[in-house]
C-alpha positions in Angstrom: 131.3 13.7 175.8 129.5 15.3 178.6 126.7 14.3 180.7 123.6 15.5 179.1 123.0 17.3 182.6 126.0 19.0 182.1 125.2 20.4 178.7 124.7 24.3 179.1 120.8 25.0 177.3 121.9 28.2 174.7 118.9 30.0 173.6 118.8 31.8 170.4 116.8 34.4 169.2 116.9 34.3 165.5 117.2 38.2 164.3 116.3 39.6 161.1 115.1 36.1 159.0 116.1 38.9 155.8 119.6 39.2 157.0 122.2 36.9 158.3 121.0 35.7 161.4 119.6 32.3 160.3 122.4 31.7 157.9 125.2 31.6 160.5 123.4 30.2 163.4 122.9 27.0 161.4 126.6 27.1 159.7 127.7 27.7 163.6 125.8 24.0 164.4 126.7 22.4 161.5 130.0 21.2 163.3 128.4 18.5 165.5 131.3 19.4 168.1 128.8 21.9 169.4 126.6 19.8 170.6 129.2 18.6 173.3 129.6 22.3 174.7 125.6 22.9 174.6 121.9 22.0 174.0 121.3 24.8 171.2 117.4 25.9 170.9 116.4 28.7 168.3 113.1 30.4 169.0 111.7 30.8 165.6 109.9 28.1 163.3 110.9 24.8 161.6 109.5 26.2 158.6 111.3 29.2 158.4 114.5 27.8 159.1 114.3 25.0 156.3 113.4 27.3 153.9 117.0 29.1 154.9 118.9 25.8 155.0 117.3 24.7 151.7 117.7 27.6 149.9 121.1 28.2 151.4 122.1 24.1 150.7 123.1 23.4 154.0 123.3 20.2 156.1 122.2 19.8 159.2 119.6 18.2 160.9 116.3 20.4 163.0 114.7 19.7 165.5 111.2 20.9 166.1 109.8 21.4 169.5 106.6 23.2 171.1 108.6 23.6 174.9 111.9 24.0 175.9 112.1 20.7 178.0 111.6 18.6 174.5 114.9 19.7 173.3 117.5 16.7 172.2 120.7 17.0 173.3 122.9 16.5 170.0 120.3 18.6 167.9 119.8 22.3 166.6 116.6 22.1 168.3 114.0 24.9 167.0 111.1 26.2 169.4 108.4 26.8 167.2 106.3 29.6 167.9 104.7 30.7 164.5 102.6 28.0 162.0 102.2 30.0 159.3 104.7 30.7 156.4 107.2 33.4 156.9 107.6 36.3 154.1 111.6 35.9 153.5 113.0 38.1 151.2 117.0 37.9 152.4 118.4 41.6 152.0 115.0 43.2 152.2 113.9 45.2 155.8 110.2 44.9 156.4 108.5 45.6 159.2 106.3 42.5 159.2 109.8 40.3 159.5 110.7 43.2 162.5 107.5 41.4 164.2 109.1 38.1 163.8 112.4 39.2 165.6 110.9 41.1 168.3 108.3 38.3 169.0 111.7 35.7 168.8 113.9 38.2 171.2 111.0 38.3 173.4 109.8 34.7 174.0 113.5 34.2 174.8 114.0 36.5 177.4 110.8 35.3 178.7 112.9 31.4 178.7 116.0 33.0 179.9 113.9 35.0 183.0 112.4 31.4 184.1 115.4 29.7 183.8 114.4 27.3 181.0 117.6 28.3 179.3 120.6 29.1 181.0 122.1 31.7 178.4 121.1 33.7 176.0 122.6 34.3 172.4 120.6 37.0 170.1 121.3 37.1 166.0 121.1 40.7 164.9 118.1 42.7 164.0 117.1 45.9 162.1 116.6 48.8 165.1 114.3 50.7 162.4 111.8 47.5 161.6 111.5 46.2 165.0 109.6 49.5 166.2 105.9 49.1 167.6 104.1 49.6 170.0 105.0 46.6 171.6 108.3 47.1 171.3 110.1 51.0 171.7 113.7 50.0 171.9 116.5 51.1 170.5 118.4 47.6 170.4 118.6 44.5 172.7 120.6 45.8 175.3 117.9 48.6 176.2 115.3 45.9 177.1 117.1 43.2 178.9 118.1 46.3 181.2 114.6 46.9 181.8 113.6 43.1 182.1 116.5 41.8 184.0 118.5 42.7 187.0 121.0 44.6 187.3 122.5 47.6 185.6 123.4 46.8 182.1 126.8 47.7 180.1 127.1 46.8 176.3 130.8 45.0 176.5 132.2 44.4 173.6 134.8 41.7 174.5 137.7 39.6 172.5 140.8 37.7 173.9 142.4 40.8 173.4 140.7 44.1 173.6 137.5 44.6 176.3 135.4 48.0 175.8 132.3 48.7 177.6 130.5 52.3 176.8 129.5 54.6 178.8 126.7 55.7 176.5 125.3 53.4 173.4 122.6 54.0 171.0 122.2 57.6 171.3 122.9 60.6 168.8 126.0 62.1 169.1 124.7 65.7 170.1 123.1 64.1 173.1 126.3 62.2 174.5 128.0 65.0 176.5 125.1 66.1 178.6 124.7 62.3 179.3 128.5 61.9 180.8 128.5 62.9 184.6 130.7 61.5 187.4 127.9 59.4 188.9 127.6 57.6 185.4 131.3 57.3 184.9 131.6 55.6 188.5 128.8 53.2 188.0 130.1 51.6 184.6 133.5 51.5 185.9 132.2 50.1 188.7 130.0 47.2 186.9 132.5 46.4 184.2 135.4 45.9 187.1 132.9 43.6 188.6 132.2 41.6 185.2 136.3 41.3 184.4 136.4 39.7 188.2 133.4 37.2 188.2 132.5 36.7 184.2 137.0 36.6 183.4 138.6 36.0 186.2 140.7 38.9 186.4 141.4 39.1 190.0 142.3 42.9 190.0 140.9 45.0 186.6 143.2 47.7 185.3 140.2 50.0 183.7 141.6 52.7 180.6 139.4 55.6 180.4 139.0 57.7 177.2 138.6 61.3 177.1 135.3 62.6 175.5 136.9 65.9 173.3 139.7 65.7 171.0 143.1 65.8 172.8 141.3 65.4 176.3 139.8 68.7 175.5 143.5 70.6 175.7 142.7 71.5 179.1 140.0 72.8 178.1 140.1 74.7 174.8 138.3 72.0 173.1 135.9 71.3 175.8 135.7 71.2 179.3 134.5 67.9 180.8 137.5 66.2 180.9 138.7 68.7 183.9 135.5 69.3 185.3 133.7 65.6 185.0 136.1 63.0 183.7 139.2 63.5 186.1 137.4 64.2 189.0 135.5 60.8 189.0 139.2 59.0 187.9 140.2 60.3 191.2 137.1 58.9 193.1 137.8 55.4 191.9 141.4 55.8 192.5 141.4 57.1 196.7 138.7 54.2 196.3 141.5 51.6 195.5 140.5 51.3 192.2 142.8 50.9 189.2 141.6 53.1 186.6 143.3 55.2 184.6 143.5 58.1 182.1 141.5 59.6 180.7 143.5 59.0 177.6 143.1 60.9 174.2 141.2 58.3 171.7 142.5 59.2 168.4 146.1 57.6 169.4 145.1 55.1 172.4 144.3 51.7 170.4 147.2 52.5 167.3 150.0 52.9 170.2 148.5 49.6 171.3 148.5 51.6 175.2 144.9 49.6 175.2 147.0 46.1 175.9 148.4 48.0 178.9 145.1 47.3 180.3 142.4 44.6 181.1 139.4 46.6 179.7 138.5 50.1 177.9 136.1 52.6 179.1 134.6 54.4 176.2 132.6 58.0 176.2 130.4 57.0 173.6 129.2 54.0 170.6 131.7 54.5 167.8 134.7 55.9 169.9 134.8 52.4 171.2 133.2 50.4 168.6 135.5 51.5 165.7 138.6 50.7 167.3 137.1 47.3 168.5 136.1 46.3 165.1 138.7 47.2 163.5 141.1 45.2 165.7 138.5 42.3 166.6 136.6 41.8 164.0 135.0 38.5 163.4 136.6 37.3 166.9 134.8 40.0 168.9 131.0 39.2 170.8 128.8 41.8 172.0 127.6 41.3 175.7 125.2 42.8 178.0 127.5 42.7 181.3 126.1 43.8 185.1 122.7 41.8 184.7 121.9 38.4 186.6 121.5 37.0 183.2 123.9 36.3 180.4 123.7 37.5 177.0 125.7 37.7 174.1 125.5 38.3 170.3 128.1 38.8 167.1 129.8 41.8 166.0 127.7 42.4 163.2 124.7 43.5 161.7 122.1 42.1 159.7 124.5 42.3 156.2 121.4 42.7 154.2 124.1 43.1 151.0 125.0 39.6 151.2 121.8 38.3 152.8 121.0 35.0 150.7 124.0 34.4 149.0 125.9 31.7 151.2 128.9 33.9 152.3 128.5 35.0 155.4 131.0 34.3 158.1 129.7 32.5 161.1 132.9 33.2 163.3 131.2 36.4 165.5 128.2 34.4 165.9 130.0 31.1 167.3 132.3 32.9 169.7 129.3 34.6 170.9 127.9 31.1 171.9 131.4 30.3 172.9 131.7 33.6 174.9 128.1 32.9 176.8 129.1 29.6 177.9 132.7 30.4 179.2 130.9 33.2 181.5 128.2 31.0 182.6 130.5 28.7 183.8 133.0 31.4 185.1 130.4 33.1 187.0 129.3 29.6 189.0 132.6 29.2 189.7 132.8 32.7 191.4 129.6 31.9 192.7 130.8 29.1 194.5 133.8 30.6 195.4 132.2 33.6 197.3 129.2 31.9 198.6 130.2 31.1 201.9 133.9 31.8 202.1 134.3 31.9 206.2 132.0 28.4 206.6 134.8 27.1 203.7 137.5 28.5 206.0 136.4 27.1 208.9 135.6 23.6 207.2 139.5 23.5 205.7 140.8 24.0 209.7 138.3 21.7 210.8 139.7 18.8 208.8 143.0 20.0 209.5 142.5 19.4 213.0 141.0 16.1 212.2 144.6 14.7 210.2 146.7 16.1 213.5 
C-alpha cells in the first residue's frame, strides 16, 4: 500500500444530485482498491449523499469533513458545504439542484486553484439548470479556462482514440466563422504538447479533419478547407510538426485511418464526439488539456432516464479518476525531466569523472 504522502488527493464535484453523478461516484469507491491509488473527497453533503447510498442500497462507508486537510486516507471522504436537506428527485432537472452543482464545481476549483487537491474529477451536470447569474457557462470546460492557466482544449481521450476540438459547445451555424488558421495552429499546438508531457508520446502524429463534406470537393461544397484548413497544415508542417490531413470525416474513424495516428483534430463537438463514443464508450474520459491544472470527467451525461434506478455504469466515471491520476503523475515526471536538463547533464559527467 502506498505511503499516505504518496496518495494523489482526487477532488470531486458531485454534478447533477437528479442524475447519475452520485450514483457512480460511490459505486466507483465501493472497491476499497481505490483508496490505494488516491485520497477521494466529494464536495457536496453527507446528507445528500446517504440519502443516494440509502436509497440506492449501496455499501460503503462516508466520511464527513468541514476542510480538505481532515480527509482519511482509506475513506470516500465528503466536504460538506451545505446543512440543510437537499430536494432529490433523481431524473428530474431543476434549477435549485443546478445551484447545488455549480456551488460543488465551484468550491472545487477554488481547492484545486490552492492546491488543496491535486486533481480534479467533475460528475456531469445539466448546462440548462446550472444558468445564473453567478454562473453563465456553457459547461465546465468554459470556466476552468477562464479560472486557470493556460489555454484549454476539451480532449476526449481512451487507450485507443484521442480527439481534441477545435470548437465545443457552440451551435452549428456559428462553427465556420469560428475556424481560422490562428485557432487551428493553437489547438494543434496545445494538444501536441499534452500527448508529450500528460502521455508520453515523445513525437505526436496529429490527424486533422476537414470541416465540409468530402473536404469541401475543392471547393464546391465549401471553401475553407483550401483557403484556412491546408494552409495552417502547411504552417505546422515547414514548422516540423507532424500533422496531417485534413481528412474527410464521414470515412476517417470506419477505415480505422484514426489508429494511424496518436490524436484527432476535430472542426467541431459531434464530428469528433460521435465517432469517439461510438468507439470508446464507457472507456473514454473527457479532459480539459493545456491548463496548469488537471481535470477530468466521464463520457456521459446526467442519464436523467435511469436516474434512481441502480443501473448506471460507473466505468466512464472511474477511468476518469484513473485518467487524472496517470497525468498527474505523468506530468511530474516530465516536469522533473525538463526542469534543469543541462545542470542534470553536467551532474552525470561530473560523476563520470569522479569513477575514472
Amino acid at each position: 500500500m502506498k505511503n499516505k504522502k504518496d496518495k494523489i488527493k482526487v477532488g470531486i464535484s458531485v454534478g447533477d444530485l437528479n442524475g447519475i453523478g452520485a450514483e457512480v461516484i460511490l459505486k466507483t469507491f465501493q472497491n476499497n482498491l481505490m483508496f490505494d491509488l488516491c485520497t477521494p473527497i466529494v464536495f457536496a453533503s453527507t446528507k445528500a449523499l446517504s440519502y443516494q447510498k440509502k436509497t440506492l442500497n449501496l455499501k460503503i462507508d462516508l466520511h464527513g469533513i468541514t476542510h480538505v486537510h481532515q480527509a482519511f486516507h482509506n475513506k470516500l471522504n465528503v466536504l460538506n458545504l451545505w446543512r440543510d436537506p437537499v430536494p432529490i428527485e433523481p431524473g428530474k432537472p431543476t434549477e435549485e439542484i443546478g445551484k447545488y452543482a455549480v456551488d460543488s464545481f465551484i468550491k472545487a476549483v477554488e481547492a484545486l486553484k490552492r492546491g488543496e487537491i491535486d486533481v480534479l474529477v467533475t460528475a456531469p451536470f445539466n448546462k440548462e439548470t446550472i444558468q445564473s447569474d453567478i454562473f453563465e457557462f456553457p459547461g465546465h470546460t468554459d470556466y476552468l479556462a477562464q479560472e486557470l492557466d493556460g489555454k484549454a482544449l476539451m480532449f476526449m481521450v481512451s487507450d485507443d482514440l484521442k480527439v481534441g476540438l477545435v470548437t465545443d459547445h457552440l451551435p452549428l451555424k456559428y462553427v465556420a466563422q469560428q475556424i481560422t488558421e490562428d485557432k487551428i495552429i493553437d489547438k494543434v499546438n496545445t494538444m501536441s504538447h499534452s500527448l508529450i508531457q500528460d502521455f508520453g508520446i515523445e513525437k505526436p502524429r496529429i490527424a486533422v479533419l476537414g470541416l465540409n463534406p468530402h473536404c469541401g470537393d475543392g471547393g464546391i461544397i465549401g471553401k475553407e478547407e483550401e483557403e484556412i484548413i491546408r494552409p495552417a497544415i502547411k504552417k505546422m508542417q515547414e514548422a516540423g510538426q507532424l500533422v496531417y490531413g485534413p481528412y474527410a470525416a464521414d470515412s476517417f474513424f470506419g477505415s480505422n485511418n484514426y489508429k494511424k495516428f496518436d490524436a484527432v483534430l476535430a472542426m467541431y463537438h459531434d464530428q469528433g464526439l460521435i465517432p469517439f463514443k461510438t468507439l470508446s464508450f464507457g472507456k473514454g474520459v473527457n479532459f480539459t488539456a493545456g491548463l496548469n491544472k488537471i481535470r477530468t470527467s466521464p463520457d456521459h451525461g446526467t442519464a436523467y432516464e435511469i436516474a434512481g434506478k441502480n443501473i448506471a455504469d460507473p466505468s466512464s466515471f472511474r477511468e476518469a479518476v484513473y485518467k487524472a491520476i496517470d497525468i498527474f503523475r505523468k506530468r511530474k515526471e516530465y516536469e522533473e525531466l525538463t526542469e534543469k536538463p543541462l545542470e542534470s547533464s553536467y551532474d552525470d559527467s561530473e560523476k563520470r569523472n569522479r569513477k575514472r
